[in-house]
N, C-alpha and C positions, 0 to 999 in steps of 0.2 A: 590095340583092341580095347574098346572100352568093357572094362572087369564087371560093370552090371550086366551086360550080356551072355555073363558065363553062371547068371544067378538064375536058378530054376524055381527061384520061392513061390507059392500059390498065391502071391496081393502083389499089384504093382509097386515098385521102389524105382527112387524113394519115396517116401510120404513125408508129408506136415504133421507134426504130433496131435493128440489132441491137448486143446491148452483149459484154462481155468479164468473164472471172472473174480472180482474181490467182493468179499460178502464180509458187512464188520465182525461176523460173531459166529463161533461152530451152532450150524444146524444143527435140530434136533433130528434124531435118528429117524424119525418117521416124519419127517416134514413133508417127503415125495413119495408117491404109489412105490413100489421095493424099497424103502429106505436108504440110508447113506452108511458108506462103510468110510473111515476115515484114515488119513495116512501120514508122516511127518510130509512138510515142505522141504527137502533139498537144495542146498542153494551150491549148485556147479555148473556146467555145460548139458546140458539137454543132449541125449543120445540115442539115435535108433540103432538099436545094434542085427546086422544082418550076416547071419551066415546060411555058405552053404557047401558043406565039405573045406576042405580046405579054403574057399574062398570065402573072407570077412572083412567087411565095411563098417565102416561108423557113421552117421550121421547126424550132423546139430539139426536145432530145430528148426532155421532155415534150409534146410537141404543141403548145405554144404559141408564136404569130404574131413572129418577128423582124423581117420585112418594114421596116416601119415605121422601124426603130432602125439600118437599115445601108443608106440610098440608094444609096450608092455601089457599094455591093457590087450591088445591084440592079441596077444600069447594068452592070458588069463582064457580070454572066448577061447580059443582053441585049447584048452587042455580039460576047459570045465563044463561048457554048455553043450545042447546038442547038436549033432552034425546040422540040422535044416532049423534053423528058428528065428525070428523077428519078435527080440525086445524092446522094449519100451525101458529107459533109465535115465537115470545121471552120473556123469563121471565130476568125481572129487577126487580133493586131495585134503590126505588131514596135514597137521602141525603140531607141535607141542612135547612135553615130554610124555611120557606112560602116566595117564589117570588124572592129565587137565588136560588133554586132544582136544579140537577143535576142529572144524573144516578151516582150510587158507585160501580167499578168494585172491590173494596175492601172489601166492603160489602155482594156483593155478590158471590164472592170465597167464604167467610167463612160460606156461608149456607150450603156446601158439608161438611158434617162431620157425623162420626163412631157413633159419641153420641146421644143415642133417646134424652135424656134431653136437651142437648147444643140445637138440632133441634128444640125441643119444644118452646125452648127459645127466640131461634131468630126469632120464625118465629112471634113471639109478639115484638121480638124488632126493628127486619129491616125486617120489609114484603114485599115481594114479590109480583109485578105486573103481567099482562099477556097483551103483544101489539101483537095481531093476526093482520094476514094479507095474511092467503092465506087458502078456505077451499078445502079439501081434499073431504069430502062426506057427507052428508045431508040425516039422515031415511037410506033409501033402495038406494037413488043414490050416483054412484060412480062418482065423478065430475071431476075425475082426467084426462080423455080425450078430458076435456070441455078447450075453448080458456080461458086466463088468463083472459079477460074482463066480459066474464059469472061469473066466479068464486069471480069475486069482487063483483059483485051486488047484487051474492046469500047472502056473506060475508054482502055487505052492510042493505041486509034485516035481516038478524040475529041480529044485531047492533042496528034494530031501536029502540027497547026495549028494550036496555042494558044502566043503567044509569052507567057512568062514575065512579060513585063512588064506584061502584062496585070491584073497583081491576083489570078488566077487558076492555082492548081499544082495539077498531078499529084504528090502523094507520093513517095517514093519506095517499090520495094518489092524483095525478093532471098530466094531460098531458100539462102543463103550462113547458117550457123551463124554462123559465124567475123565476118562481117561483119557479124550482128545486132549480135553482144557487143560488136563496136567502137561499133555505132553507139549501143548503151545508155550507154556509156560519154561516149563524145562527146559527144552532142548533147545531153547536159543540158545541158553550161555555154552552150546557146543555149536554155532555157527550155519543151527537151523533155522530157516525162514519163517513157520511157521507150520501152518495144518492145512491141509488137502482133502474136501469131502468129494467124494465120488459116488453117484446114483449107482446103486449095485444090479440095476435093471435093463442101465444105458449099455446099447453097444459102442462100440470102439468112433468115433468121430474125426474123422482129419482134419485140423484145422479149426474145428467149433469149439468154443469155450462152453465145453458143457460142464465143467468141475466146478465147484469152490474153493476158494482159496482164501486162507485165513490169515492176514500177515498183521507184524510188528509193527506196531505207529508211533512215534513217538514226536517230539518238539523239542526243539533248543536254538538258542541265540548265538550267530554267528558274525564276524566281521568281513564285510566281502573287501576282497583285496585289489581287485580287477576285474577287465571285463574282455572277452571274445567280441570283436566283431563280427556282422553274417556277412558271409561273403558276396550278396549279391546286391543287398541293399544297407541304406543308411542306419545300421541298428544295430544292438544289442542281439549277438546268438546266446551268449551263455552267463554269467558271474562266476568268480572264482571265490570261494571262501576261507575263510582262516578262523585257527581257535590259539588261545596263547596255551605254551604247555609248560611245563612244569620251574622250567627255566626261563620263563618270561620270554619267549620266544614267539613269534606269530609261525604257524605252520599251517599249508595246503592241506585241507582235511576235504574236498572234493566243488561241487559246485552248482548250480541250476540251471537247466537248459530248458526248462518249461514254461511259455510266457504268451501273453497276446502279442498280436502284430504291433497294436496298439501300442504297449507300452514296452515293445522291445522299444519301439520307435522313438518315444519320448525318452526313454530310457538315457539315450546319448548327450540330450540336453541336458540334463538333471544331472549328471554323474560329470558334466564339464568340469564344474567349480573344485572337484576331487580328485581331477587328473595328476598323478605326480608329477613335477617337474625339477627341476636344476634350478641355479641360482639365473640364469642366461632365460628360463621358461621353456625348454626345451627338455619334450615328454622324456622322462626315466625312462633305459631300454628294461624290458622285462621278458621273461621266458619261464614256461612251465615245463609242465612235464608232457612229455610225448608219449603220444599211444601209437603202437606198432602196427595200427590198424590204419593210422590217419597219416599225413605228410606231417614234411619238420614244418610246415606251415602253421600247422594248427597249433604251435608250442609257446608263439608269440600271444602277447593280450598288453591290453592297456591297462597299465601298475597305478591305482588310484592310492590316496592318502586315507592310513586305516579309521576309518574317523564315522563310517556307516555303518550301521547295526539291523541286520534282519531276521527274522524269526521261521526257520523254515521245518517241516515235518519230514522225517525220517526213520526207516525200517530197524536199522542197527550201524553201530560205529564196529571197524575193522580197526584192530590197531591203530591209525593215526587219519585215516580218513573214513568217508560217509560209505558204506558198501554200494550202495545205486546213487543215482542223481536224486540228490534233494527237491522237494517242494515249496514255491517260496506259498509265506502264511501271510507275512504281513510287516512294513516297517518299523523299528523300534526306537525310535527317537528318544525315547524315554532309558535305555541301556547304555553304559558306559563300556564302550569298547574293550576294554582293561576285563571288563566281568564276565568277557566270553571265551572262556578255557575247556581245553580239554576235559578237566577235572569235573564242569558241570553238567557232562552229558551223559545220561541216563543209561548205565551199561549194567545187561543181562547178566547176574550170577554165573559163574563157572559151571560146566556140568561135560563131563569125560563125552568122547564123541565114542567112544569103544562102547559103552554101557548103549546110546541110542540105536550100531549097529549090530549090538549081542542078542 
């Protein structure tokens, strides 16, 4: 029996979130008729959370079933929230010792996995959070026509009795300018994305990017090391890139997949004269890392000679690689391979992930 059919909630499920567009700069509080109230950026798995009585669901923001991949978090809903409601959140997971925490996008990729056991496991070893921040429907009402200011205060009364230690946070949220731009600032170096303004007039939209969203930009020069072929045509799907770290080592720190047809195209002529080879001319075998999403197909690339330099824009570094897919900026011929290390990439100040969700 499919378990949504046992779900009594007042708005059809599942739903598409609503999502956000990129705006360079926090709006001013009265930019729109009701103003904007503002909120951190969250950077985890996107979550509708549905319960109703003992029956609870999760959904990412494509509609598909998380359920399964976060038990724990499933026990938190049920011992914390109310019997009938449809959240709006994100699941995280933090890292770190007490009072340098951070969120772990690495951490938490590896809660999606085929294995009941591996799942079991982790969810005792890197547990899983929930930071709500938008409710969907309460008992019998459907709040989703309600202005985003209603929604927060219903949110904020669900909250009063929810102790933090729970697993379970309310966001923070402020129509403070001043306070945004600190907190954009701040709360990266705890593995925040940025800032989130939200129309406090708008109702609930599935699907529409009716938000703003304020995110990390930054630049630095990298060595690509290889390249993904597309699988259907003659071209360039992706680059892979490298930084030297601290031991004079070249190391995978992620890659770009963003590109015209154009010059995926060209792409494969230009990068010839760079193809590694053997002493016989017989390309170097080379393999990456596989994602548990894609086949061992996708792990294969063609291993070029470190010797190209390009300049591409990025949100924030994770540990040893690019947290999303990089942007390319532009060639640098002018850069000596050697000069592009870890060490010269522009990382966020420290700041406790406990204090962002206290």
């Amino acid at each position: 029996m499919d378990i949504m059919s046992l779900m009594t909630l007042p708005i059809d499920l599942p739903i598409a979130p609503m999502l956000a567009k990129s705006t360079p700069a926090v709006p001013a509080v009265d930019a729109i008729a009701g103003g904007y109230s503002y909120e951190p950026k969250w950077d985890g798995f996107r979550c509708i959370i549905q319960r109703d009585g003992d029956t609870i669901e999760l959904f990412s923001r494509s509609k598909k079933p998380l359920t399964r991949y976060f038990p724990e978090v499933v026990q938190m809903v049920r011992n914390t929230l109310p019997l009938r409601c449809v959240l709006d959140s994100e699941i995280v997971v933090r890292a770190g010792d007490p009072g340098s925490q951070r969120l772990s996008w690495e951490h938490l990729s590896q809660r999606i996995h085929p294995a009941e056991s591996r799942i079991e496991r982790l969810s005792l070893d890197t547990p899983a959070e929930l930071v709500c921040f938008d409710v969907l429907a309460l008992g019998d009402a459907d709040l989703m026509e309600q202005p985003q200011q209603h929604r927060r205060e219903v949110l904020e009364q669900i909250f009063e009795s929810i102790d933090p230690a729970s697993g379970i946070h309310m966001t923070r949220s402020t129509r403070d300018q001043e306070l945004a731009e600190q907190w954009f600032e701040r709360f990266e170096g705890a593995g925040l994305d940025g800032v989130i303004a939200k129309p406090r007039a708008a109702k609930y939209q599935t699907g529409v990017r009716s938000m703003l969203k304020i995110k990390h930009q930054r630049t630095a020069e990298a060595v690509v090391l290889g390249y993904r072929r597309h699988a259907k045509t003659r071209a360039v799907a992706s680059l892979l890139l490298g930084l030297y770290d601290e031991h004079g080592d070249l190391v995978n720190v992620g890659g770009i997949g963003a590109f015209s047809q154009k010059m995926r195209e060209s792409l494969i002529d230009e990068l010839e004269p760079l193809v590694a080879r053997d002493d016989a001319g017989i390309m170097l075998p080379a393999e990456g890392a596989r994602s548990r999403f894609s086949s061992a197909a996708d792990a294969t690339y063609v291993p070029l000679l470190p010797l190209l330099v390009v300049e591409v824009s990025f949100d924030h570094l994770e540990g040893r690689r690019f947290r999303h897919a990089v942007t390319f900026v532009r060639w640098r011929p002018d850069r000596e391979p050697e000069s592009c290390t870890l060490h010269q990439v522009d990382v966020a100040a420290g700041y406790d992930l406990a204090d962002v969700l206290s």
